[in-house]
N, C-alpha and C positions, 0 to 999 in steps of 0.2 A: 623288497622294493618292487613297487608296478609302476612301467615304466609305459610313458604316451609316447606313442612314434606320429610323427607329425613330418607329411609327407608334402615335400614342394611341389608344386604342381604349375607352377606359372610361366613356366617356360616354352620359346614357341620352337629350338629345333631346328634353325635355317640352314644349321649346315649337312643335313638328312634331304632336303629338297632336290624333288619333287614330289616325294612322300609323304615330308613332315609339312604340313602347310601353318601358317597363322591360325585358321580357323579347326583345325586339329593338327595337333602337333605330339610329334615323335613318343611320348609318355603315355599316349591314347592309341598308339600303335601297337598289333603283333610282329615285333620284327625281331628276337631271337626263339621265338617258341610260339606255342598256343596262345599264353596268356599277352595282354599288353605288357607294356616297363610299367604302366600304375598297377596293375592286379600283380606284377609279381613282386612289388614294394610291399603291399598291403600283406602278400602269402607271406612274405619271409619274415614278418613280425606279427603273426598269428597265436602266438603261445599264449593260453587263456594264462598260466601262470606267472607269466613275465610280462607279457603285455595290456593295456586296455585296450581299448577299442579306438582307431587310428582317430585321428584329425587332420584333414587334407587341406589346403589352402591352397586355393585356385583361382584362374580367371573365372569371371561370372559367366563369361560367351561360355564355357564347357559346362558348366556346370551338371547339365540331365545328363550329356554321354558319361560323363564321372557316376554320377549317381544310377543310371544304367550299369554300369562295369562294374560297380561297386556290389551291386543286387545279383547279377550272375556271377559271385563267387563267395556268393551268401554272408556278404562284412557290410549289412543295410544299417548296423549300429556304429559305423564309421557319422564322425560331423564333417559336414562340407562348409568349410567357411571360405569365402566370397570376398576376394579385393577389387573395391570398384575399379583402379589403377593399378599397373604394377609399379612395384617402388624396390625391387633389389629382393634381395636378402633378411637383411636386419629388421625391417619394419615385420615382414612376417612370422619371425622368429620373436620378437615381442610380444606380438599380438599372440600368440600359441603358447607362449609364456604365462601372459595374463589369466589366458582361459583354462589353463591348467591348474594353476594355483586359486582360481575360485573353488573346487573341489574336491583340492587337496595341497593345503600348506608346504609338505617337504615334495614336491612336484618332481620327478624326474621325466624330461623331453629326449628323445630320441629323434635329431631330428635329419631328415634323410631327401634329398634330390629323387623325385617320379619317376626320371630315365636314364637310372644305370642301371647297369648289369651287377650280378653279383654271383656268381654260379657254384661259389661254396655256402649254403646255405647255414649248415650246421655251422661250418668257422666263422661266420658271420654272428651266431647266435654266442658261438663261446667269445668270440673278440667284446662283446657287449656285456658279458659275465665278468670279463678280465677287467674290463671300462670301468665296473658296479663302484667298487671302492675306493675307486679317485674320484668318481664325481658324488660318494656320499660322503666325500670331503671337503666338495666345494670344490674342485675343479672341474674345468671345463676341458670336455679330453673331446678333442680330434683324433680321426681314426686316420693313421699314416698308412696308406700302399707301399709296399716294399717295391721297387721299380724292378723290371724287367728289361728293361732297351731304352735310350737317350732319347724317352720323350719331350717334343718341344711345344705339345698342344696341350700338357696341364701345368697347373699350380706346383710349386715344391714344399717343401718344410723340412728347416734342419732340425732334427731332434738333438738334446740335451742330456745331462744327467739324470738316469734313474731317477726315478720317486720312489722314496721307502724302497722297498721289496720285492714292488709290483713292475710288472713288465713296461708300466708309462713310462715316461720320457717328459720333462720341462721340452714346450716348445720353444726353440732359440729364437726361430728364425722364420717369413712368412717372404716367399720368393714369389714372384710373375713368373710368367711362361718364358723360359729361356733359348736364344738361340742355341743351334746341335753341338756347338764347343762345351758353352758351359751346361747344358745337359750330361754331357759325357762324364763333365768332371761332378758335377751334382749325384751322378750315379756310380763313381767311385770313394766319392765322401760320402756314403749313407744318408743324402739326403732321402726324402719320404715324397709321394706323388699326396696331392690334398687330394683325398676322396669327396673334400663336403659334405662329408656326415660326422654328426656330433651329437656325443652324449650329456646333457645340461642340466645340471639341479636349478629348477626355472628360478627361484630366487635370486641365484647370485647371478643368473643370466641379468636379472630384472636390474640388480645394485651394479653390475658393469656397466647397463644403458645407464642409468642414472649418473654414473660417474663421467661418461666417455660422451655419450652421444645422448644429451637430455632431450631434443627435440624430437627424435625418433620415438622417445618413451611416453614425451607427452602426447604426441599425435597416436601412439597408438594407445594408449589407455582411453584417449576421448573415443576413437574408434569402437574400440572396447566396448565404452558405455552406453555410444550413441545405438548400438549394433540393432536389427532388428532383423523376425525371423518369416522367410520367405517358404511357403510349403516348409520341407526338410532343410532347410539350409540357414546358414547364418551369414545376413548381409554385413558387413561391417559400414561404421559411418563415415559413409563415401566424403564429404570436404573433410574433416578428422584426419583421415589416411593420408589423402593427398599431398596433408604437409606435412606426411613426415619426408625429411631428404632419401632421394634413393641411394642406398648404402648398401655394401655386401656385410654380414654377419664376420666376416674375417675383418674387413677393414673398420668397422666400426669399433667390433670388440676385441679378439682375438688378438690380434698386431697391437694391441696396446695394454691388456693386463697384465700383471703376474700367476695370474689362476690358468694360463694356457699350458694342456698337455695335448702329449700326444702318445697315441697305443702304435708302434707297427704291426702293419695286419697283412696276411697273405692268403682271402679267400676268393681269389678270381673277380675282383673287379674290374668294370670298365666305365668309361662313360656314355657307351656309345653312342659318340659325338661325330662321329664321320662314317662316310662307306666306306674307307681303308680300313677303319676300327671297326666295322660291324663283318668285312674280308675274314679276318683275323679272329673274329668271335665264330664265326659258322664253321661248319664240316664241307670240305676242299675237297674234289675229283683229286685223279690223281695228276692232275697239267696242272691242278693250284687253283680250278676256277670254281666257286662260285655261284649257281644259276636257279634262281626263284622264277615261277610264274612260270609265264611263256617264253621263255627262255631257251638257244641252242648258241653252244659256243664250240665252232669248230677251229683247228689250225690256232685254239687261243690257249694262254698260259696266265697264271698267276691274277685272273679279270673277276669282277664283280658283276654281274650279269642278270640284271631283274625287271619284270616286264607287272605290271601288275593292268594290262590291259593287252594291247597287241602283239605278235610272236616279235621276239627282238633276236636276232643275230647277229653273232661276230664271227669273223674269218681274219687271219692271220695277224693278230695283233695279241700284245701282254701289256701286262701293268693296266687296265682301265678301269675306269667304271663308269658302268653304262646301269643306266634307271630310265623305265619309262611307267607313267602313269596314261590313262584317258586324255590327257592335256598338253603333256610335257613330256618332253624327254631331256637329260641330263647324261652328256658322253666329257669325264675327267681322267685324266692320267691321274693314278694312283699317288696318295701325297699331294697333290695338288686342291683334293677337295676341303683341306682345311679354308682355304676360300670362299666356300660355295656360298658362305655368308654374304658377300660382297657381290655374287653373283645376283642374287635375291633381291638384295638393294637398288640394282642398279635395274631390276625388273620391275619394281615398284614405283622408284624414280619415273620409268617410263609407263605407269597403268597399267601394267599387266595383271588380270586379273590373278592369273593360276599362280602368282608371286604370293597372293597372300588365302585364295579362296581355293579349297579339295573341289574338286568334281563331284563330291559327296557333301550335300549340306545336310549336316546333320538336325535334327529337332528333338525336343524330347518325345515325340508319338514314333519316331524312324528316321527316314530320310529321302529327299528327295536329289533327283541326278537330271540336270539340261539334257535331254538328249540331242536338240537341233532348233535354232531358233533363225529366222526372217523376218522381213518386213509384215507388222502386224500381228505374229502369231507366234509361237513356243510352244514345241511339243518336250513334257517331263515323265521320267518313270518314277512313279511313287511307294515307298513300300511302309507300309504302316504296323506298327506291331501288335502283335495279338492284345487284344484288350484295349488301345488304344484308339482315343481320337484325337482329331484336328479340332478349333476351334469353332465356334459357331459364329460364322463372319459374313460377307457380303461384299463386293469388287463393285465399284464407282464405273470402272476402261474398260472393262473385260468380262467374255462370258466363256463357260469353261466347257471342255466333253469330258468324259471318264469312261474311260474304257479299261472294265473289269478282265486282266489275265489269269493271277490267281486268286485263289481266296473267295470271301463273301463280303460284299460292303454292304452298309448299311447307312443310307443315306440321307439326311437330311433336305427337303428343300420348301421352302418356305412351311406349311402346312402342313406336309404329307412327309411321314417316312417312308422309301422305299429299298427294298432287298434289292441287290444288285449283283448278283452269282459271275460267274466265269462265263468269258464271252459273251457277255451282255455289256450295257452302254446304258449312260445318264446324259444330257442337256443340260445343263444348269445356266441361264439366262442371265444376261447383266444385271448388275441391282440382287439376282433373289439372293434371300437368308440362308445358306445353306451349310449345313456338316458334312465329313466324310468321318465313318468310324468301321472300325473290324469289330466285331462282337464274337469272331469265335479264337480259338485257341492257338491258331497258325497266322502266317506274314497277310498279310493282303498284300498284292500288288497289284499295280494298274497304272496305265500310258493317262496322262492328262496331256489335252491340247486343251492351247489356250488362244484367243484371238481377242483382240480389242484397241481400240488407240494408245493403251500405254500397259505394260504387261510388268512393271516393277513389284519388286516385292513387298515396296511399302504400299499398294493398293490392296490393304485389307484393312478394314471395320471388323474388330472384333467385338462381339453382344455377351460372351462368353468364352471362358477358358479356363482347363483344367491345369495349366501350369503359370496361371496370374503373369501371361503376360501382356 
């Protein structure tokens, strides 16, 4: 059996903030190690012999940082497929169904959430060997978490009678997030925490939508057909999609067939869905705290402690967490940050940008960062990656400076290319046609001031562009 692992990607993260933003969010993050939660999704299902080559389903806004992340850990034979809308669960499980079984009839999908944790790599590999023979049965096997503590912030599921031989389990029973009573008792009846990952022979995935949820299946096969391909990427057809209903893959299929199993599995999963859970994931001082970044926590016990811009300190306090970015900062008693979502809400409610934008706008050539803007003008630091350029555009409100710190640019403006080294500076005039590009093998960076009547970012004319957009 070669099995497609088909990784969710659409998720923004809210209750990670001011980390996880909308415009990147938590699965595009390094937050238990080097790699992000999508490069360590993509590693753990690497085996040329068990696996092919992932299928990622994504919002389109990420799409280059995916396909940059994707490139630095050498899986550029990963397909990026593209939901113009998010719609849940199920419609993308569909759609990764369909495109699997264009290239191979008996399809088996592995298909796995972008940002959890999973820290037993190898149990993880054999729970999916244990899986193989239930689903070249035609069932659908969820992977059970054996719980550890009366969690109240996931899914449950009751297992069943044995199947055959095999370590599966008939799934009984598909529970909501329960208050700390019936958690308690959930975790002395061997209920299972839902991990959201499932092993699927994409056919009978396809004859459950067909039987249970037909609109879901028609919206995404038109999807499917109408799909069309962008650079490296595959757009799916944006009205198609939209009407499929948004549905989770549990409630649409799962909670309603008789092909539902379930494997228990105990290889260090989590979801890392909160700072308390990400506490509890990391290596602890010995007071129980904590401390990424700039970070010092004196006189404190049992705190989460992370600064990913300014020095943040604590003095005689436990139980918190404390997060600060460039923009934000976020101070929660422990257990409380299952909220943070609502926090989010009610910042967006109210305009706040940092509710849904990073301090880091990402693009596909790097990114750039606000560093200080007033009336008329905005100064940004730009870093462009080796080999990379910016479009070939032109500003109506605004005329620009460029001021080279590292690197070499090379720059476009109307006519003339000109070399622009370290410590040197460009002009570029309202109106003129001009590029920024790095030609040699390291970052460029460099401060742009901007001045003009209107400094938006929709005030570009593009003549050209190496990422069509």
């Amino acid at each position: 059996m070669t099995i497609t692992p088909v990784i969710l990607s659409g998720g923004t993260g809210t209750r990670l903030w001011p980390l996880s933003r909308q415009s990147y969010p938590k699965q595009l993050l390094p937050l238990v190690g080097e790699l992000t939660l999508l490069q360590e999704a993509v590693e753990r299902a690497r085996d040329r012999e068990v696996f092919a080559p992932p299928m990622i389903i994504a919002n389109a806004e990420h799409r280059f940082v995916i396909a940059e992340q994707l490139r630095a850990i050498g899986a550029e034979k990963a397909q990026i497929v593209l939901e113009p809308v998010g719609r849940n669960t199920a419609p993308a499980v569909a759609v990764t169904a369909l495109l699997a079984l264009e290239t191979d009839p008996d399809a088996t999908i592995l298909v796995m959430p972008s940002d959890h944790v999973i820290r037993d790599v190898e149990g993880f590999r054999n729970a999916i060997a244990a899986a193989a023979s239930a689903a070249v049965r035609g069932l659908l096997v969820l992977f059970g978490v054996k719980p550890d503590r009366p969690e109240t912030g996931y899914g449950y599921i009751r297992p069943g009678a044995p199947i055959a031989e095999g370590a599966v389990h008939n799934a009984d029973a598909f529970v909501e997030k329960p208050d700390v009573a019936t958690a308690e008792r959930y975790l002395q009846e061997g209920y299972l925490w839902n991990s959201g990952i499932f092993l699927l022979p994409a056919a009978r995935v396809i004859e459950a939508f067909a039987a249970f949820e037909p609109m879901v299946l028609d919206a995404a096969r038109r999807a499917v057909a109408e799909r069309s391909a962008d650079l490296d990427f595959i757009r799916l057809g944006a009205e198609a999609f939209a009407e499929a209903p948004s549905i989770s893959f549990d409630r649409a299929v799962m909670e309603r067939t008789d092909k539902a199993a379930v494997l228990p599995v105990d290889f260090g999963w989590s979801d890392a869905g909160t700072w308390t859970g990400l506490w509890a994931l990391s290596d602890r001082d010995e007071a129980g705290n904590v401390t990424i970044g700039e970070a010092v926590a004196v006189e404190t016990t049992n705190s989460y402690v992370r600064s990913e811009g300014p020095v943040v300190t604590t003095l005689g306090v436990s139980d918190l967490v404390v997060v600060a970015t460039m923009d934000a900062v976020l101070v929660a008693a422990k257990g409380a940050d299952q909220k943070v979502s609502d926090l989010v809400q009610l910042l967006r409610g109210d305009g706040t940008d940092a509710a849904v934008q990073s301090p880091w706008v990402h693009r596909p050539w790097g990114f750039y960062q606000s560093v200080h803007a007033g009336e008329r003008f905005q100064v940004k630091r730009i870093t462009v990656n080796p080999g990379a350029r910016l479009s070939l555009q032109r500003h109506k409100h605004r005329a620009e400076h460029w001021v080279v710190v590292t690197g070499t640019a090379l720059v476009t403006r109307d006519d003339d290319k000109i070399t622009v080294s370290e410590n040197e500076s460009i002009f570029l005039p309202q109106g003129c046609l001009h590029r920024l590009e790095n030609p040699t093998d390291k970052p460029l960076n460099l401060i742009e001031v901007q001045s003009g009547s209107y400094l938006g970012e929709d005030d570009i004319e593009r003549i050209e562009d190496d990422f069509a957009r």
